[in-house]
C-alpha positions, 0 to 999 in steps of 0.5 A: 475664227471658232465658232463658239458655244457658251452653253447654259447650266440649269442651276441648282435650287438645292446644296447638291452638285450633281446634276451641275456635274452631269450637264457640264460632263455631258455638254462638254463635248460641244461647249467652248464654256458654260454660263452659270445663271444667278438665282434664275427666274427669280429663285435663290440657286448656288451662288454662281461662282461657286458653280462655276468654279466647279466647271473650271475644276471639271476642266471647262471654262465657266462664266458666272452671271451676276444681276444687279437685283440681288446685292448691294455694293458690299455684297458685290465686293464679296462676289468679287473677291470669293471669285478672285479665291476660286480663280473665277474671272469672267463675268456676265452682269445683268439687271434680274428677273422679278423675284418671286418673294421680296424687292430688289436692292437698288444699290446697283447697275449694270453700268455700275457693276462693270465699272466696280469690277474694273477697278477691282481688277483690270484682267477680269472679262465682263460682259452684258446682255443687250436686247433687241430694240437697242445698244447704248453706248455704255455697253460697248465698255464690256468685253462681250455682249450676250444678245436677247434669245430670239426664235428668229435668225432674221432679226438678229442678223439685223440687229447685228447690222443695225448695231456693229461692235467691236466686242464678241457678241454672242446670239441667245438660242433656247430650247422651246420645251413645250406649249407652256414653256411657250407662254412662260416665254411670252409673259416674261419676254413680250417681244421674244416673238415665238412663231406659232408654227413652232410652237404647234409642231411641240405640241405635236412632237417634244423633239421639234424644239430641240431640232429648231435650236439646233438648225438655228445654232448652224444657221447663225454659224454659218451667217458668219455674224457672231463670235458665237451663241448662247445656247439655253438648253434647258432640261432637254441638254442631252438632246441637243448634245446628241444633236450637235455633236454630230454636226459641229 
């Protein structure tokens, strides 16, 4: 079975598709498919299905992720049905980051997004995030689950034992960039649980994030526990390029 790797975009912030462009041309060596975030971090980016739709016309294959916190059920019928024109057929759905101005909608879950979609169309591929302390039972109707980025292999091999499905799962690994990128981390995600002996060999060494992805990307490669991972680059994508593509 492949061992895949579904690579994130930075998604832009601005109506310029170049640097899109860049990252999928120079990940395209290692990635099976890319995974376009929605409004990231909580600030309004290119919709990502037209982001995706420009992986596929590149030659990959595009996942684009939507969240319940910035559409009302019209709006996710147009999403549907702007990515059923571009050809755009798999779907990660989550909840959304805080946004940084205005409130959430409302209207939508998860739960409901994966219910609406499959009644729109029975040959989209759907997937949702499960976290590290659990998997409820309505999860196991995706077709694929991303699970939480952890800086720890330990945990989620247990998770994966703890929590057996039937669907590809597909483990979260990211970049640690810097001592700040660090406490961004902590705040946003209380239980990600950083080792502190990573983060001071980045402070010493901008390459040791980028080298401890990597080891991590092998080590669950070789545990044999998932379909794959999810990889968060973040701006050091050449790095681990140029890393993984040698190995893998």
């Amino acid at each position: 079975m492949t061992f895949e790797l579904i690579c994130e975009i930075e998604p832009p912030t601005k109506p310029d598709l170049k640097h899109v462009r860049h990252q999928i041309g120079t990940m395209s060596t290692i990635a099976h498919s890319f995974l376009i975030p929605d409004n990231h971090i909580g600030r309004a980016t290119v919709s990502s299905v037209a982001v995706a739709h420009e992986v596929e016309a590149m030659g990959g294959r595009g996942i684009a992720c939507l969240n319940s916190r910035d559409r009302n059920l019209l709006g996710f019928h147009r999403d549907l049905l702007t990515a059923a024109a571009y050809g755009v057929d798999q779907f990660l759905f989550v909840y959304g980051d805080k946004p940084t101005s205005g409130n959430r909608t409302g209207d939508l879950t998860v739960r409901s997004m994966i219910e609406e979609a499959r009644a729109f169309s029975p040959d989209l591929r759907l997937g949702a995030a499960a976290g590290l302390r659990s998997l409820p039972a309505w999860k196991h109707t995706a077709d694929f689950l991303f699970l939480q980025v952890s800086y720890s292999v330990e945990d989620q091999l247990r998770w994966r034992e703890e929590h057996p499905a039937d669907v590809p799962v597909y483990a979260g690994v990211m970049v640690l960039a810097s001592e700040r990128h660090a406490a961004a981390l902590a705040a946003a995600i209380p239980d990600i649980g950083i080792p502190g002996d990573l983060v001071r060999r980045v402070a010493a060494d901008r390459m040791a994030g980028v080298e401890a992805a990597c080891e991590q990307v092998l080590a669950l490669r070789e545990s044999g526990a998932f379909a794959g991972v999810h990889l968060v680059p973040v701006s050091r994508y050449r790095d681990v390029e140029a890393r993984l593509s040698a190995v893998l």
